[in-house]
GULO-250270 format. One record per atom (N, C-alpha, C): y, x, z. Coordinates in steps of 0.1 Angstrom, whole numbers, plus 5000, padded with zeros to 4 digits. Last residue first. Layout:
BEGIN
YXZ...
//
This chain:
BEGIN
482148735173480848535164480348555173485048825175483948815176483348665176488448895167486748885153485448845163491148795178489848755185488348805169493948945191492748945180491348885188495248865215496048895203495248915193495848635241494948715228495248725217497348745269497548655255496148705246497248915293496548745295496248675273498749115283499349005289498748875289496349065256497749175264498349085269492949135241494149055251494849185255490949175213492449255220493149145231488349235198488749145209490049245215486649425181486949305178487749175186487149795174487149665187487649525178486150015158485849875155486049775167486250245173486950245165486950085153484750185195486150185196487050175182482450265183483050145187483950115194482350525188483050505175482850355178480150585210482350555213482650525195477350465218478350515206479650475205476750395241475750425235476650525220478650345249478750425257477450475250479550105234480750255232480050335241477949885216477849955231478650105229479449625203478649695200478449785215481349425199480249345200478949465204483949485226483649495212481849435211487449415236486149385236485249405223490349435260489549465247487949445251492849375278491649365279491249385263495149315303494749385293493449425292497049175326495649185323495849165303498349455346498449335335497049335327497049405380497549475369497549375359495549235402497349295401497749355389492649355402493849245402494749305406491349535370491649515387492649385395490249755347489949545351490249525367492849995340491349935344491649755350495149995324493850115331492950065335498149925346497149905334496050075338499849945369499949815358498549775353499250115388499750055395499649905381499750355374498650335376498250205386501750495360501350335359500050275360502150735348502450665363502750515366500650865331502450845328502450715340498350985340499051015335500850995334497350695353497750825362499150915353496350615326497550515336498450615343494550835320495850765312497250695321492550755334493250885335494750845328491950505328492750495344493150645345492050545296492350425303492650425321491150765285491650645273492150515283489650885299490750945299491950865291487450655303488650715316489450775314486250665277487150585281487450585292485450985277486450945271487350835273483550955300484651065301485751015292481550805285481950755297483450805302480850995260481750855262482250815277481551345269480851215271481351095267482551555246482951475260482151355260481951765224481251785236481451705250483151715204483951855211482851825223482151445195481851565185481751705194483851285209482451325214481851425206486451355197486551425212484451435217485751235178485951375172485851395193485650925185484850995178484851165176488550955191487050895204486350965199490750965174490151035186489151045194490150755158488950895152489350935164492650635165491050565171490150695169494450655147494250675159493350675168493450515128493450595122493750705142493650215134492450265129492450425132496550215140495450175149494450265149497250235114497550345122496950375137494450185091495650125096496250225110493550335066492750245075494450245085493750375037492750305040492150265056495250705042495350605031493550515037497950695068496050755067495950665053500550895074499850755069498150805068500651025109500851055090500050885087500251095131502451095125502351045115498851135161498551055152499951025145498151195188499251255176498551255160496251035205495951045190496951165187495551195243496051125226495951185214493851145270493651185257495051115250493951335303493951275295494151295278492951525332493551515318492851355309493051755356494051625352493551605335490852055358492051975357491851825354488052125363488452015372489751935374487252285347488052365357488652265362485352185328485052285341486252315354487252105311486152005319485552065331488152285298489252215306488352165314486252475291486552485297487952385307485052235267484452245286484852345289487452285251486952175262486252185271486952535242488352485250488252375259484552495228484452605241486352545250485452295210484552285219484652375227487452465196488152385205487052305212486252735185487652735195487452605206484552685165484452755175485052735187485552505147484252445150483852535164488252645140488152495155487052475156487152765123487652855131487752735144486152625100484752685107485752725119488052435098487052385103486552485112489652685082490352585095488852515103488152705062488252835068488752745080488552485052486752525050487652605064491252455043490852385054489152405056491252715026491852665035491752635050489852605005489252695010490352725025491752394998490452335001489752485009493852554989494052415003492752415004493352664965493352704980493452644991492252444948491252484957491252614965494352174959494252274950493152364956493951804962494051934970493452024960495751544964495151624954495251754959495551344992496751394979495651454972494551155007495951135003496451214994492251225010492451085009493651055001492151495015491451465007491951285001493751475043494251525030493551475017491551315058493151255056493851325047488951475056489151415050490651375047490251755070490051765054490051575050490451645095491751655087491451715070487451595100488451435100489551475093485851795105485951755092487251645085487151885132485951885122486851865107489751685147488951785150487751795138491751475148491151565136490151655135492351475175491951315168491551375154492951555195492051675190491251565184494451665227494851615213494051655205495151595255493651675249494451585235496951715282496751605271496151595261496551755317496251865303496151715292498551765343497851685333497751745328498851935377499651915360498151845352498351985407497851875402498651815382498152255409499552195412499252025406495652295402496252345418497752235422495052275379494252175391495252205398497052495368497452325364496952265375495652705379496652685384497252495384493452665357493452685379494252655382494452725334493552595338493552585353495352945338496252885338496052745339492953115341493653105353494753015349492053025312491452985330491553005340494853035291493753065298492952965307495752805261495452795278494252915282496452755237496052885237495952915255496652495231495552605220495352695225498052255244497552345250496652475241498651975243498052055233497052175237501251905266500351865254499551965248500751915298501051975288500151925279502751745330501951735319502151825303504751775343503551675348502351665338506052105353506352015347504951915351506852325370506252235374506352145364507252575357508352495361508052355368505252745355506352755365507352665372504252585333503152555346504252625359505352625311505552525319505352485328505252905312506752865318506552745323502552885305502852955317504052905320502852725279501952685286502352765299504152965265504952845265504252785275502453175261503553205274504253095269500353075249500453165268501553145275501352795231501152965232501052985248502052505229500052575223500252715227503352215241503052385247501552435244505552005247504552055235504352195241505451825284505651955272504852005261506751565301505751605289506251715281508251475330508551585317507051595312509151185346508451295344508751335333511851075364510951095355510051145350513151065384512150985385511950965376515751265387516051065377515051005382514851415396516051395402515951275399513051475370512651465387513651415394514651595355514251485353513751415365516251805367517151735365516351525363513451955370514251925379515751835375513052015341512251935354513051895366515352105330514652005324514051925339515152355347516352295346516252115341512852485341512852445354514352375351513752545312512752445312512552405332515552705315515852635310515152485311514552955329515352935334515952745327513153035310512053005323513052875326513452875273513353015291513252945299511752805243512852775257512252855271511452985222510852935230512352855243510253055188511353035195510852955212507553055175508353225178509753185184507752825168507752915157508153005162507852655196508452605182508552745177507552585229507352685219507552645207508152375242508452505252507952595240509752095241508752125233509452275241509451785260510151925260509252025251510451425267509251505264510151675259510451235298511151385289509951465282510950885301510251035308510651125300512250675291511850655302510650845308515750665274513950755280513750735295518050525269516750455277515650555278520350685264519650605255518550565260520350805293521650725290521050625277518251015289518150895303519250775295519451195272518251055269518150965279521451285294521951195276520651075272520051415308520751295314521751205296518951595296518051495301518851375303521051745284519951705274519251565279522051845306523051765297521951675288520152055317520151925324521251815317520152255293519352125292519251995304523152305289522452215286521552175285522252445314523352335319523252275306520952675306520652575319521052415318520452665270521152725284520452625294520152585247520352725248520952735262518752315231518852375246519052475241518952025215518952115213519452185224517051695210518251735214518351895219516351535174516251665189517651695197516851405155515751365159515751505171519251395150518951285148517451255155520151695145520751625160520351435159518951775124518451795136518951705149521151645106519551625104518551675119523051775113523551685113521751605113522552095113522752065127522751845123521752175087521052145094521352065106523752285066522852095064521752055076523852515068524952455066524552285063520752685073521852625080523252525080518752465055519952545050521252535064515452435078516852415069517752485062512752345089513152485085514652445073511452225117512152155106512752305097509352265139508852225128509952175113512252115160510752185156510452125149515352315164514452195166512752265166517452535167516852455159515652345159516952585201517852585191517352555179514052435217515152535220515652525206514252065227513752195222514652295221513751765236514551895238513652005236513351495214512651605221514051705223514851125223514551305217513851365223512150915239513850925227513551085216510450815253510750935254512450995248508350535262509550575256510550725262505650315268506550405275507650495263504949975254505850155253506150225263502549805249503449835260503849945255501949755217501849775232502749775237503649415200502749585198502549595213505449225179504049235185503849375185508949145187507749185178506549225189509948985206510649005191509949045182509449005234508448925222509448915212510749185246511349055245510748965230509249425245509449365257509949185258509749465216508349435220508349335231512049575220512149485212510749415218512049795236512449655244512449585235510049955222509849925231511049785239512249965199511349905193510649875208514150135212514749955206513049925204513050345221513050285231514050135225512050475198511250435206511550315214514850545188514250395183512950385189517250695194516550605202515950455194517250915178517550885189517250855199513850925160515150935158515450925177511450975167511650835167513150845164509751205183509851165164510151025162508351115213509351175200508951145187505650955217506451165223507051215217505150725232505750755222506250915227502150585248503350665250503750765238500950245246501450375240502550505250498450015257500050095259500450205251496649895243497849775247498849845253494849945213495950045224496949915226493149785194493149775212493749905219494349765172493249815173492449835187496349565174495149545165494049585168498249785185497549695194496749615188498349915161497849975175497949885185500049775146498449775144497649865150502649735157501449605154499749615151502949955156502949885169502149785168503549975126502450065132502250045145505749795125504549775118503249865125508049875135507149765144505449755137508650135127507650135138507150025144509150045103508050115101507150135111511549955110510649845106509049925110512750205119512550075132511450005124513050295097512150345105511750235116515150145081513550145081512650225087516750225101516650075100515150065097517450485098517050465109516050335108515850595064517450565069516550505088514650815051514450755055515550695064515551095044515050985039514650865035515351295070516051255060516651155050513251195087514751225090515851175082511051165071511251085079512351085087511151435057511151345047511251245058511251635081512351595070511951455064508151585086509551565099510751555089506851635066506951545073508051505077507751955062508051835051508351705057506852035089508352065087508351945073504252005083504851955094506051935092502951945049503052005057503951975068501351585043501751735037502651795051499951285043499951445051500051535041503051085037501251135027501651235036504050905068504450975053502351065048505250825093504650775087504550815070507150725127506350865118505650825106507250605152508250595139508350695131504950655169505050535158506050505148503050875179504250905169504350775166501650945213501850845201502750875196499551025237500451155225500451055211498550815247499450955257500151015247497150535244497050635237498650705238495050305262496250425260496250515251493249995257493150155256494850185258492049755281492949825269493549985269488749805294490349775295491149785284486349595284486849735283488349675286483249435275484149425279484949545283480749335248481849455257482849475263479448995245480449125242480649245250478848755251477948815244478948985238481148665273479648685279478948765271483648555267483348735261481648745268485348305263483748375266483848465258488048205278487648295272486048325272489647915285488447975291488348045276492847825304491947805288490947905290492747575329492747715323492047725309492347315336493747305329493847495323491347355366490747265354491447285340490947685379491947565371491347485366488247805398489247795383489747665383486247855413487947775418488647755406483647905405484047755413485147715416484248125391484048005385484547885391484248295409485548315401485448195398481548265417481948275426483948245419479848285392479248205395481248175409480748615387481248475378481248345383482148825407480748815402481348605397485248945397484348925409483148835399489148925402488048975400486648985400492348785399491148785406489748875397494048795385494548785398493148775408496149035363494948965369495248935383499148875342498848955352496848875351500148655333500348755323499448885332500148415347501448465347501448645344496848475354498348435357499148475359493148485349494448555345495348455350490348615362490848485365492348585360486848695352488348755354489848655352483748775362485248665355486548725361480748895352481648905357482748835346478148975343478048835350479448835354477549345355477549245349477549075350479249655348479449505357478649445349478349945334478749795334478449735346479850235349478650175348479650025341481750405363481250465349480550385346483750355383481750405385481150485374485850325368486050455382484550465385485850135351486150295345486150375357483049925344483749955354484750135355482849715316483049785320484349895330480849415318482249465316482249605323479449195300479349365305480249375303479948885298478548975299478449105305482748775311482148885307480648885308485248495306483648555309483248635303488648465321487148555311485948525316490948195319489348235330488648305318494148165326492948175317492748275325497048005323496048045333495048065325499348085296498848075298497548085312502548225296501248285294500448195304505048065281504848085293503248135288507448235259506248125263506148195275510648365244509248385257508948235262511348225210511748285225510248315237508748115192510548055195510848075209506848215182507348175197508348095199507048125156505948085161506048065175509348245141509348075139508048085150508548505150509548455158509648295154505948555131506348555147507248475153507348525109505948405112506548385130508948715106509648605105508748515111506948925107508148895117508748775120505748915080504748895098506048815109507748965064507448855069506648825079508449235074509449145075508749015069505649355070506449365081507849235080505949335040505149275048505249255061507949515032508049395032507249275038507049725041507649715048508249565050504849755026504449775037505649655046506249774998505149665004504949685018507450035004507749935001507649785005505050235006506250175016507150045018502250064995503550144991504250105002498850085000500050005000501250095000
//
C-alpha cells in the first residue's frame, strides 16, 4: 500500500470512529470467561477463571464458578473459555511516527524529517497505533523519532478516544550530543532539520535546559542517546539529564551500544539501557546492583532483517553478501549476549524498535517477530511474556496499571486460540484484543 493510500485510509477509519463514539462512552460491566489464563508472576495457566470488568479497570479476579454467582445481570459476558488468555503486551523500544522502505538509518531518519511534513506524520502515527493495538500491544513506550512532540499529541489524542491505539508512554525529543543521531548533513541545512527531531547537549546546563523543555512539551520520561558515531555525551552531561529528570519524576532511557556509553550510563544512574551491544559482565553486575533495566532489542535477530530488505527493495549482491556476513557475526554475538544478561540476574525487558514499513504485514505484525527471534536467542516463552508484560510495567513504572490479570489495573487483555508457551510465535497471530474493558478485535470461532 502507498503512503498515500495508507494515509487516506487512516482518515476514513477516523471519520467511522468519531461518527461511532461520539465523545467518551461509558465502558461497559463485563464478565470474562477464561479457559487458560495465563498467570505472568507463576509462569503457569489458571484455569476456569473470570474476570469481573468496571469502569475500564479489573475488579475482581478468581476461580469462575465463585466471580460467576455475583455478576451483574446487565454485564456483557465475554467467553474466552476455548482460548489463551494473556495480558496485553508492551512493547519498551516503540518508533510510531517512523515509517519508510528499510534503507539505511541516517536516510530513514531524513526522509521522515524532512519530507514528510509534521501533519502526516501525526496521521502515520495514528495509523501504526492502530495496528499495535490490532496486534495486542495495549501499551507502548515511544523512544523518539516523533518530531517534537507528536508522541505526546497522538498519546493524548488516544487518551481522548480521538483515535484508536495503546496506552503511550511518551518521550518527545531525544537529547543527544551535538549533531543528533544517525543524521549526516550539509552543515548549513542542518541545525533546522535536527532541531525537529533532537534536542542537542554540549554542556551541563544544557542538558538540564533539554529536560525541562521536553517536560514543557509533555515527555512523560527522557529518552538520552550516550553514543551516536564516535560522539558521545560526558559523564558530566548525562548525570545532569538524570538528575534534573529525577527532580521531575521521571525516568531516563539511554540509547547506549559502546563500553564506554553503557558505563557513563551506569555512573549516572540512569533507569534503563537500550540495546546494550557492547555490555561487559562487570557492567551486567553493576546494572543488578543498582537495580538499571537492560531493554533487549533483537526483533531482527537471524534471518528476519535479510528478509524486511529482501521484501522491500532490490538488493545488489554486495548487500546480500553483507547481510550473509551480519547474520553469521549476530548468530554468535547476540545468543552468548543473552544468557549473559539472563545470568547476571539484571532488570530486563523487551522491545520491538521497530521504525521501517514491513511490506505485508502491519506494524503490529511486524513488531511481534520480537517474540519469535528472542526464542531463537535462547529465551524461554514463559521469560518472554514477563518481559512483554509485568517486567515491562516495572520498567516504565506502571506497575500499578498494566502487566498482568490483577484487580485494580486496566483491564487489558489479549487472547489467542493457540499455546504461546508451547510456541511464542502465537503472539504473533493474537486473535482477541480488550483495552479498557473495551474489545477492540474479537477473530476467535
Amino acid at each position: 500500500m502507498t503512503q498515500i493510500a495508507r494515509l487516506t485510509t487512516i482518515l476514513l477509519f477516523l471519520s467511522s470512529v468519531a461518527i461511532a463514539q461520539g465523545g467518551h462512552q461509558p465502558t461497559p460491566t463485563t464478565f470474562v470467561k477464561t479457559g487458560r489464563m495465563f498467570d505472568v508472576r507463576s509462569g503457569v495457566y489458571l484455569t476456569n477463571q473470570g474476570v469481573l470488568i468496571e469502569g475500564g479497570r479489573i475488579k475482581e479476579v478468581g476461580p469462575l464458578a465463585a466471580i460467576e454467582s455475583h455478576v451483574p445481570k446487565d454485564a456483557v459476558v465475554v467467553d474466552l473459555s476455548k482460548a489463551i488468555v494473556l495480558p496485553g503486551l508492551i512493547d519498551s523500544h516503540a518508533h510510531l511516527l517512523t515509517g519508510t522502505t528499510p534503507i539505511d538509518s541516517s536516510s530513514t531518519i531524513l526522509l521522515n524529517v524532512a519530507s514528510i511534513s509534521q501533519s502526516t506524520r501525526a496521521l502515520l502515527g495514528a495509523l501504526n497505533a492502530r495496528e499495535d493495538l490490532e496486534a495486542g500491544f495495549t501499551t507502548v513506550r515511544v523512544v523518539g523519532h516523533s518530531g517534537i512532540d507528536g508522541d505526546a499529541a497522538l498519546r493524548d489524542a488516544i487518551n481522548q478516544q480521538w483515535v484508536p491505539g495503546p496506552r503511550i508512554l511518551a518521550s518527545c525529543r531525544k537529547l543527544t550530543p551535538t549533531g543528533g543521531q544517525a543524521v549526516h548533513l550539509n552543515p548549513v541545512l542542518a541545525e533546522p532539520i535536527i532541531n525537529q527531531e533532537f534536542l542537542q547537549v554540549g554542556s551541563a546546563d544544557e542538558a538540564r535546559k533539554a529536560v525541562r523543555e521536553n517536560i514543557l512539551y509533555g515527555a512523560e520520561f527522557i529518552k538520552a542517546v550516550a553514543d551516536a558515531d564516535g560522539r558521545f555525551l560526558a559523564p558530566e552531561e548525562m548525570k545532569a539529564i538524570v538528575e534534573e529528570a529525577h527532580r521531575s519524576g521521571v525516568k531516563v532511557a539511554v540509547h547506549a551500544t559502546t563500553k564506554l556509553g553503557i558505563q557513563t550510563s551506569i555512573d549516572a544512574d540512569v533507569d534503563s539501557i537500550e540495546h546494550g551491544d557492547e555490555v561487559t559482565d562487570e557492567q551486567l553486575k553493576t546494572m543488578h546492583d543498582k537495580g538499571i533495566f537492560f531493554d533487549i532489542t533483537e526483533t531482527l535477530y537471524g534471518e528476519r532483517l535479510r528478509k524486511l530488505f529482501e521484501a522491500a527493495v532490490v538488493l545488489s549482491p554486495e548487500d546480500k553478501e553483507s547481510l550473509a556476513a551480519y547474520e553469521i557475526q549476530s548468530g554468535k554475538a547476540d545468543p552468548a549476549r543473552l544468557q549473559r544478561i539472563m545470568k547476571a540476574g539484571v532488570k530486563y525487558a523487551i522491545g520491538s524498535d521497530m521504525w521501517w514499513e514491513y511490506p505485508g504485514k502491519t506494524r503490529g505484525q511486524a513488531s511481534a517477530l520480537m517474540f519469535g527471534a528472542l526464542h531463537d536467542l535462547g529465551m524461554s516463552s514463559a521469560d518472554i511474556i514477563r518481559a512483554a508484560t509485568v517486567n515491562a510495567a516495572e520498567l516504565i513504572g506502571w506497575q500499578d496499571r498494566v502487566g498482568a490479570i490483577e484487580a485494580g489495573k486496566f483491564a487489558d487483555l489479549i487472547a489467542t486460540s493457540g499455546d504461546p508457551l508451547q510456541d511464542i510465535t502465537e503472539l504473533e497471530r493474537v486473535q482477541f484484543v480488550m483495552k479498557d474493558g473495551r474489545v477492540v478485535k474479537n477473530e476467535l470461532r
